[in-house]
DRENGU-934863 format. One record per residue (C-alpha): x, y, z; residue in three letters. Coordinates in steps of 0.1 Angstrom, whole numbers, always signed. Example, Ala and Ser with C-alpha at 12.3 -4.5 7.8 and 13.67 -1.06 7.14 Angstrom:
<node <+123; -45; +78>; ALA>
<node <+137; -11; +71>; SER>
***
This chain:
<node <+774; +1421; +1234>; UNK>
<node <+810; +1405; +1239>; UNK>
<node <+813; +1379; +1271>; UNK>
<node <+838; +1411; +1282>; UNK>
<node <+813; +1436; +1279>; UNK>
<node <+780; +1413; +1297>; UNK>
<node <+808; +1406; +1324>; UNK>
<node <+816; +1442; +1332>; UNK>
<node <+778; +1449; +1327>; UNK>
<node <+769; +1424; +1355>; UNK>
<node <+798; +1438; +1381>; UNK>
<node <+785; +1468; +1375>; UNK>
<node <+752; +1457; +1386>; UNK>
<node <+766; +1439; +1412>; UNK>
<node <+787; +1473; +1422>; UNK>
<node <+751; +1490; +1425>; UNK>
<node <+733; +1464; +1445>; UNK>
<node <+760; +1470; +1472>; UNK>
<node <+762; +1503; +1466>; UNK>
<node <+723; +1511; +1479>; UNK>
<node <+722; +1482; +1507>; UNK>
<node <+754; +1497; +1522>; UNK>
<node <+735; +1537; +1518>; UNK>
<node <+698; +1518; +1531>; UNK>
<node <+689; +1526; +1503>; UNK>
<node <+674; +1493; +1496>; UNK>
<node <+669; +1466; +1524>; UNK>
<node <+650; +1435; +1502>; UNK>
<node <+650; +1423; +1467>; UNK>
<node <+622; +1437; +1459>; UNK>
<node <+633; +1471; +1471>; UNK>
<node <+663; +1466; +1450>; UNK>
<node <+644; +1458; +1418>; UNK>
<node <+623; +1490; +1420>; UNK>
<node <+653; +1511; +1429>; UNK>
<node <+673; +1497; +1396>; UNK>
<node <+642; +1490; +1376>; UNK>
<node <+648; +1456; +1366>; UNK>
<node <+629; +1424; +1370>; UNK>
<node <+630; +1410; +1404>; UNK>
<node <+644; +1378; +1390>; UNK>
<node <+678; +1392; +1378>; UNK>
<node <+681; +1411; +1408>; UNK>
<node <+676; +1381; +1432>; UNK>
<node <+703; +1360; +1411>; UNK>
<node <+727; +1386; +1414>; UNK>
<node <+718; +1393; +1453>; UNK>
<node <+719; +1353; +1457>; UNK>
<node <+756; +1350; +1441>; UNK>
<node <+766; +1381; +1463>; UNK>
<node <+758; +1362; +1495>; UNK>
<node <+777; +1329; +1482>; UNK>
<node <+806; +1354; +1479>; UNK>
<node <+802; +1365; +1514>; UNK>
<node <+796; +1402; +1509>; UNK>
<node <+757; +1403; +1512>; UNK>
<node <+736; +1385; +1539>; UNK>
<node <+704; +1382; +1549>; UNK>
<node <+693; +1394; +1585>; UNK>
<node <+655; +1384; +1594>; UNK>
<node <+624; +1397; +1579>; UNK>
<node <+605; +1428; +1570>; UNK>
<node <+571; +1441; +1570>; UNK>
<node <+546; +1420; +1543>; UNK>
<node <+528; +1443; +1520>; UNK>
<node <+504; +1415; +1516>; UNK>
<node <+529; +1388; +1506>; UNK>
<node <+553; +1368; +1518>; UNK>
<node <+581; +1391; +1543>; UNK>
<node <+609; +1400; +1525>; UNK>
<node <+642; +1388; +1538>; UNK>
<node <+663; +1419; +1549>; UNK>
<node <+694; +1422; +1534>; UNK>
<node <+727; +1439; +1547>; UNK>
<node <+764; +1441; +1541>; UNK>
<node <+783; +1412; +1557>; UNK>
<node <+806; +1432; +1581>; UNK>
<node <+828; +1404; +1594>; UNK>
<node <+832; +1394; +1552>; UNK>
<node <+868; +1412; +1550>; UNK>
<node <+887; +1448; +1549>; UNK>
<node <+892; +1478; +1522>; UNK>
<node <+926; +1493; +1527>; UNK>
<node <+931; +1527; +1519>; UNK>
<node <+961; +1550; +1520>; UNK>
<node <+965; +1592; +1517>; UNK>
<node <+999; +1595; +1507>; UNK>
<node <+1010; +1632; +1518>; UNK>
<node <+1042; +1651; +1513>; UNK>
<node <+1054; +1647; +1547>; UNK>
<node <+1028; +1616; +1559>; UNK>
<node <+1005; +1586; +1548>; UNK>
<node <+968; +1587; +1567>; UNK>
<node <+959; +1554; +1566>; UNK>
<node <+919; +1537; +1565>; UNK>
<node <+904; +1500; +1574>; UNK>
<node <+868; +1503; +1562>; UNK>
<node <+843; +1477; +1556>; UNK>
<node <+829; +1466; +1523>; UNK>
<node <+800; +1490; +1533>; UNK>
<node <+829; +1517; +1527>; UNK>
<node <+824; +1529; +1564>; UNK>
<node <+859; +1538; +1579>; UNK>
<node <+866; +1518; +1609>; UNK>
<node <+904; +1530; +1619>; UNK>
<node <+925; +1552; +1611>; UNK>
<node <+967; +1556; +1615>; UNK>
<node <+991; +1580; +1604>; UNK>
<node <+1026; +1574; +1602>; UNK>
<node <+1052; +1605; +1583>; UNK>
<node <+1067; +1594; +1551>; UNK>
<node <+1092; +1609; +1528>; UNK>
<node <+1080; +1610; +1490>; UNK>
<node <+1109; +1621; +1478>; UNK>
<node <+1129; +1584; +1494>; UNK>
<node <+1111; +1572; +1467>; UNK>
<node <+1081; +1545; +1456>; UNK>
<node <+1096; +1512; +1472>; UNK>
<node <+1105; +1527; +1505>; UNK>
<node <+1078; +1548; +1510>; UNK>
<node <+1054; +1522; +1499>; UNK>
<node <+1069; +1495; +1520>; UNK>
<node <+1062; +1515; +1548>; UNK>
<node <+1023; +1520; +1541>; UNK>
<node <+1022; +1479; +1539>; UNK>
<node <+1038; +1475; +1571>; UNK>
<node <+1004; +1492; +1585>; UNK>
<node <+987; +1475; +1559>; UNK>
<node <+993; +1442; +1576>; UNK>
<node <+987; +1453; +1609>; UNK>
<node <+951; +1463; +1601>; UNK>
<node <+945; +1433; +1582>; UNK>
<node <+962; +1405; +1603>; UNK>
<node <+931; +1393; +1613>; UNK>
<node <+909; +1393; +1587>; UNK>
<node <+903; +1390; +1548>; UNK>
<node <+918; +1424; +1526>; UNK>
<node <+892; +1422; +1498>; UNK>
<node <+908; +1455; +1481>; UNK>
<node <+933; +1482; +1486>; UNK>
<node <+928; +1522; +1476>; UNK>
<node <+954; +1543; +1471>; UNK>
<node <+957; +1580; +1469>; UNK>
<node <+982; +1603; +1452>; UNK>
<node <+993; +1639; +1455>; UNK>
<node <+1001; +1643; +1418>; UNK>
<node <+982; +1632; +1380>; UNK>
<node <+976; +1596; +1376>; UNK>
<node <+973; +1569; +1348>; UNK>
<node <+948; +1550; +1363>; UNK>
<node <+948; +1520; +1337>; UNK>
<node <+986; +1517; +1347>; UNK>
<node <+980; +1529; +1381>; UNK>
<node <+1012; +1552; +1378>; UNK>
<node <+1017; +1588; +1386>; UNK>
<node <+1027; +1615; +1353>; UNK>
<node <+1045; +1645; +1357>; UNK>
<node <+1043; +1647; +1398>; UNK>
<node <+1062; +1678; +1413>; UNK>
<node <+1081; +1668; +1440>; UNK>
<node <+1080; +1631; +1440>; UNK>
<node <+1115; +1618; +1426>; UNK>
<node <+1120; +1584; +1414>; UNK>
<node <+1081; +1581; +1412>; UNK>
<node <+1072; +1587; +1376>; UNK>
<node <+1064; +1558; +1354>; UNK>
<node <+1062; +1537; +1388>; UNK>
<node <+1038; +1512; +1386>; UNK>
<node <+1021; +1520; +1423>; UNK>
<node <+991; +1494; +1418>; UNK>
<node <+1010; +1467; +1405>; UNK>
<node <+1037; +1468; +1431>; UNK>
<node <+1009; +1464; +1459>; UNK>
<node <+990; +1440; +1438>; UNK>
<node <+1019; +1416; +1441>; UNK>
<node <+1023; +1419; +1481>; UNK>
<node <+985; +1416; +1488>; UNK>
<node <+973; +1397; +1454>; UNK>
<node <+937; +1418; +1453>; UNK>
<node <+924; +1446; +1437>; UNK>
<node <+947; +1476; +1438>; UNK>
<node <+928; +1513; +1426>; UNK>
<node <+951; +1542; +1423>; UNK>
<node <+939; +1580; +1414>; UNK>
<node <+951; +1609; +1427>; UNK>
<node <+940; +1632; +1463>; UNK>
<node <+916; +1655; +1440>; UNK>
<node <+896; +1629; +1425>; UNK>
<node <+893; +1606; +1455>; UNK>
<node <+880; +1635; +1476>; UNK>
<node <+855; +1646; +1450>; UNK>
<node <+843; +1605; +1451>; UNK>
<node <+841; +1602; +1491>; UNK>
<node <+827; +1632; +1495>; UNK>
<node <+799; +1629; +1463>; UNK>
<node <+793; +1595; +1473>; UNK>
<node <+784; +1602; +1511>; UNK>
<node <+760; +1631; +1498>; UNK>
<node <+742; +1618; +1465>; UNK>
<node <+752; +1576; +1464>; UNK>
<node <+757; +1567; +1424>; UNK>
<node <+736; +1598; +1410>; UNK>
<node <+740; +1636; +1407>; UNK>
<node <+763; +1659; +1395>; UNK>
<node <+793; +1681; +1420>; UNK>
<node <+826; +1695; +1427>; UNK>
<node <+848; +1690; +1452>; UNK>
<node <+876; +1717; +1457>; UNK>
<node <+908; +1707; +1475>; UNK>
<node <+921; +1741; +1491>; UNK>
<node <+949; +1735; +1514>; UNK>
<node <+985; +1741; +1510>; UNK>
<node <+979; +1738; +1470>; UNK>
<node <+948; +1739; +1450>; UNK>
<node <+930; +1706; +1434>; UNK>
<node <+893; +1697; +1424>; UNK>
<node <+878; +1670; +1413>; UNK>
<node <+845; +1669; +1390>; UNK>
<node <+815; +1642; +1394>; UNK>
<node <+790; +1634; +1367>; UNK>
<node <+766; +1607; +1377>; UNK>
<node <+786; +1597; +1404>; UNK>
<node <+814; +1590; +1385>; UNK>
<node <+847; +1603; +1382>; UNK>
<node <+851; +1626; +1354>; UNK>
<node <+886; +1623; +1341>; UNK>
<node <+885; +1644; +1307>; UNK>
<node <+909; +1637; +1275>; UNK>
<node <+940; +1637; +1291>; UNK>
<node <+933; +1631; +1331>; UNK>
<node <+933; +1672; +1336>; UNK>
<node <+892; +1678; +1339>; UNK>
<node <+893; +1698; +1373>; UNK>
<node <+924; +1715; +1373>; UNK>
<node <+915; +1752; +1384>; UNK>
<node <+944; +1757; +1400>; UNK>
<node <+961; +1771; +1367>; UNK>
<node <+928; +1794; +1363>; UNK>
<node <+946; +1830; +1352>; UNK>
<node <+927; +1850; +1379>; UNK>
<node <+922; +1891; +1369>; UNK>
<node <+935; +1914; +1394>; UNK>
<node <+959; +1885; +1405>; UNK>
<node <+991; +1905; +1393>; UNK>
<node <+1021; +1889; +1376>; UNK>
<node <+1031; +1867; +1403>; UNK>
<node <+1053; +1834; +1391>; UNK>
<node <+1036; +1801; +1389>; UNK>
<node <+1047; +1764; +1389>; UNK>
<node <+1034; +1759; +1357>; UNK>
<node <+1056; +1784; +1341>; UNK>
<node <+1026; +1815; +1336>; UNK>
<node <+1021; +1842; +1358>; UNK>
<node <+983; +1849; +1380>; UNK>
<node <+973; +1815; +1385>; UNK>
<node <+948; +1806; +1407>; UNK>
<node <+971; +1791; +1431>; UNK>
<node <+995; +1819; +1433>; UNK>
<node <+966; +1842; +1449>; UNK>
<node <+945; +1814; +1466>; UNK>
<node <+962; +1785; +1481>; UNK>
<node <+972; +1783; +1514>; UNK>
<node <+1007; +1788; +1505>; UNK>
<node <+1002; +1822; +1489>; UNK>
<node <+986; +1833; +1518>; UNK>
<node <+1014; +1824; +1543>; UNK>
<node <+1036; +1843; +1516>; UNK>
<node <+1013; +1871; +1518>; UNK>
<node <+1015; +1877; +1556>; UNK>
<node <+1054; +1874; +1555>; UNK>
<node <+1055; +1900; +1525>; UNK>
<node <+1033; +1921; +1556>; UNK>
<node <+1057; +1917; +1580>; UNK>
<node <+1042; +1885; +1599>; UNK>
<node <+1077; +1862; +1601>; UNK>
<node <+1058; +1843; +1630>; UNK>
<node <+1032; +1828; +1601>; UNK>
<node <+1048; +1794; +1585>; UNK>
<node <+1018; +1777; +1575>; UNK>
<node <+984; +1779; +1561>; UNK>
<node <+969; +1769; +1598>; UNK>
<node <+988; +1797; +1611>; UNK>
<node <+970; +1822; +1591>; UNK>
<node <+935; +1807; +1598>; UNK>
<node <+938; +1807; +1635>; UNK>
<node <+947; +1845; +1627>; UNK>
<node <+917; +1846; +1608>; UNK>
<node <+897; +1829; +1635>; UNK>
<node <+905; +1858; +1663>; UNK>
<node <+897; +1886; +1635>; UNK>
<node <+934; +1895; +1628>; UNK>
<node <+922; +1922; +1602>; UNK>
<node <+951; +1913; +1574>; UNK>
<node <+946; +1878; +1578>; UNK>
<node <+910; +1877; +1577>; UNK>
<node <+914; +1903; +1549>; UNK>
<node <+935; +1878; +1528>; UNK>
<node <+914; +1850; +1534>; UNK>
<node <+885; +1861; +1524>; UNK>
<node <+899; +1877; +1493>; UNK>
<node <+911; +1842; +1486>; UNK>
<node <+872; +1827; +1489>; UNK>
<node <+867; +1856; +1459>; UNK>
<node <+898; +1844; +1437>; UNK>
<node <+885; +1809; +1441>; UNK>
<node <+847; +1819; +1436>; UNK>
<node <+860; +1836; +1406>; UNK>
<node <+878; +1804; +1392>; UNK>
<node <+844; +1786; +1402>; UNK>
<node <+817; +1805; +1384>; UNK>
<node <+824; +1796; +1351>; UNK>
<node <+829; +1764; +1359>; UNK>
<node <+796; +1758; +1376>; UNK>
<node <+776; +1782; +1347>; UNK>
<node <+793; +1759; +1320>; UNK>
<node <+789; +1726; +1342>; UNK>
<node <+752; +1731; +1364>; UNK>
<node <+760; +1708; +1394>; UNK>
<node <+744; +1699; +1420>; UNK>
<node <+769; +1710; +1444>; UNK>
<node <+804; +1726; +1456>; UNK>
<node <+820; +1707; +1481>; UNK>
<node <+851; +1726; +1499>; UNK>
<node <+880; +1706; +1522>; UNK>
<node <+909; +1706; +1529>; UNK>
<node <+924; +1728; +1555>; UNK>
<node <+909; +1763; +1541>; UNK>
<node <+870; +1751; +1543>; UNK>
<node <+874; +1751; +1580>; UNK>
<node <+872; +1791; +1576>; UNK>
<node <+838; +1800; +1575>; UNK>
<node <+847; +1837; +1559>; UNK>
<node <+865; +1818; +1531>; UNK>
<node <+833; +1799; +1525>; UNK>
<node <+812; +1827; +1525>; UNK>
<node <+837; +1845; +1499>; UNK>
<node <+838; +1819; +1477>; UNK>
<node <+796; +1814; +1483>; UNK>
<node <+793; +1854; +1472>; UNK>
<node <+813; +1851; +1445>; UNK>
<node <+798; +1825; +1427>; UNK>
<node <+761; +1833; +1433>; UNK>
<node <+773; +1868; +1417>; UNK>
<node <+792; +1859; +1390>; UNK>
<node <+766; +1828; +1376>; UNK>
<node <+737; +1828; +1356>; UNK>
<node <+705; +1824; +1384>; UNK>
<node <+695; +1792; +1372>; UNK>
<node <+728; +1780; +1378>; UNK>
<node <+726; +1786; +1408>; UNK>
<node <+688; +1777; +1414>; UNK>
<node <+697; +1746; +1433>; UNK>
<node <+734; +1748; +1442>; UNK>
<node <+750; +1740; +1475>; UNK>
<node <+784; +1753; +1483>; UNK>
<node <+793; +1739; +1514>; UNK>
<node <+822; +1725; +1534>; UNK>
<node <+825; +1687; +1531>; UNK>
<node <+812; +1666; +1554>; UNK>
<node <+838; +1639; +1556>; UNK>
<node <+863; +1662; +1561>; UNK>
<node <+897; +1652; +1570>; UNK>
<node <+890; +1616; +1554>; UNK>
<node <+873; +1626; +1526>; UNK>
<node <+900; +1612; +1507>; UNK>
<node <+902; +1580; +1523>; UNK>
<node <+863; +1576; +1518>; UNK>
<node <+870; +1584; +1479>; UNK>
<node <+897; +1559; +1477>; UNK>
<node <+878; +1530; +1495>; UNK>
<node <+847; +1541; +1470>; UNK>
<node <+872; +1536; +1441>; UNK>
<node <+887; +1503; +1452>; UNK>
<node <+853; +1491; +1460>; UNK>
<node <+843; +1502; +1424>; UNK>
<node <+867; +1481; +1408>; UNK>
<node <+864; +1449; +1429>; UNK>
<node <+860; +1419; +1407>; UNK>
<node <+824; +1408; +1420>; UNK>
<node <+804; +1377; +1411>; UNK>
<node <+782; +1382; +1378>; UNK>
<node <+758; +1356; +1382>; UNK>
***
């Protein structure tokens, strides 16, 4: 091995040691060792450089097992902030978490993508310095509505983001703050905080986006899975059967998003005469008191997107499908796309597979994005 490549090798390790304290997963060294399978020796010089950094410490003793008590080990909570950031079309939901990853405060403040990267940025890091005026930032997470390069950490071929392409998002920040700056986009980073707060650093899922638009994100061993190009998880451009000829974004015609997004569905309701629907919550509270249309729409849109899904999950085998965004709040849309799939796959596909509505919800993304930052904190090797 290259000095590079034992480096990254020990962060990694180092990234996993947090990783199951801050679950309670592991609580002593000796816990740890069994959990990563490695000789309690290396573990304990890793833990030891951890708590010199300030991110680990030790907090009394545990039960002996006919030995000497093992010293309990926890996440220093007072050792700094993560900073995250949602950036939205129309507003920025903003996250302080602790190196634990647990979300401590939110705000959320409207922004205009479209005044660009600078001023729209500079607005994010006005909160940013509010939430970490009194204390350390160890790393900032950021989270983008459109593809990303995340080695550059710049967004490719956004649709309605002027001025933003080729913008170097992490380095900008990187120079304010002078820490570790991880950039992905929404998809991704909702798949990660939602995978991560079900499975930890194992396990297979993923994570469907359905709001306004259409985005997934796909988790192999708790990592990220990014394909080729950056476009592993795109269903939205899924040709759906039965979907008609209606006009995409993407220049074809019967896309996924066109029959099963939450803007397609406000577009359907209009086309039935409903001019008092403008958004995707207005039809889901029509859903919720059994307006028949609306509830008939929504639940045909579970069935597009259970559709989209079941090759997917026959191909891929996960563990789970996780659903947010604002459609997974509808419990027939859940149900549709539930019915679908378990119809459409192979049975032992399905064997095991939860399809579910995520359980960090709203700030799914946030969780992703301070899971992502915390993944590529420099930590001590030895």
């Amino acid at each position: 091995m290259t000095p590079d490549t034992d480096r990254s090798a020990d962060e990694e390790l180092s990234r996993r040691i947090v990783d199951l304290i801050a679950r309670g997963e592991a609580r002593s060294r000796s816990e740890l060792a069994a959990a990563l399978g490695l000789a309690p020796s290396t573990v304990s010089l890793r833990v030891q450089s951890l708590i010199d950094a300030g991110i680990v410490d030790e907090r009394g003793e545990g039960t002996s097992r006919g030995g000497r008590r093992p010293r309990l080990l926890g996440i220093d909570e007072n050792s700094g902030v993560v900073l995250t950031v949602d950036l939205g079309g129309g507003h920025a939901r903003i996250g302080a978490h602790s190196l634990s990853g647990e979300l401590r405060e939110t705000r959320s403040i409207p922004v205009v993508l479209a005044d660009g990267p600078e001023a729209t940025l500079d607005a994010v890091c006005r909160v940013f310095d509010e939430l970490g005026r009194d204390t350390t930032i160890r790393a900032i997470g950021i989270s983008l509505p459109g593809p990303v390069d995340i080695a550059t950490g710049t967004v490719t071929q956004p649709s309605r983001m002027p001025g933003w392409p080729g913008f170097r998002v992490a380095e900008h920040v990187r120079q304010r703050y002078g820490v570790t700056v991880a950039v992905d986009n929404d998809a991704n980073l909702a798949a990660l905080g939602e995978h991560r707060a079900q499975f930890g650093a194992t396990g297979h899922s993923i994570t469907v986006k359905a709001g306004t638009a259409i985005g997934s994100g796909i988790i192999v061993d708790g990592h990220i899975h990014r394909g080729a190009t950056g476009a592993a998880g795109d269903i939205t451009h899924t040709r759906i059967d039965g979907s008609g000829d209606i006009p995409c974004s993407c220049g074809n015609t019967g896309c996924l998003e066109t029959v099963a997004s939450g803007a397609s569905l406000v577009r359907q309701m209009r086309e039935r005469g409903r001019t008092d629907v403008a958004t995707t919550v207005d039809v889901l509270a029509l859903a919720r008191d059994a307006e028949p249309e609306a509830t008939t729409i929504v639940r045909t849109a579970g069935t597009h997107l259970g559709q989209a899904l079941s090759g997917v999950v026959n191909f891929f085998n996960p563990h789970a499908v996780f659903l947010t965004g604002s459609m997974s709040a509808s419990e027939p849309f859940i149900a549709a796309v539930r019915s679908r799939v378990y119809e459409a796959c192979h049975p032992l596909a399905t064997q095991q597979l939860r399809i579910e509505a995520a359980q960090t919800r709203a700030d799914a993304i946030l969780y992703g994005a301070a899971r992502w930052a915390l993944d590529n904190l420099e930590l001590p090797t030895a």
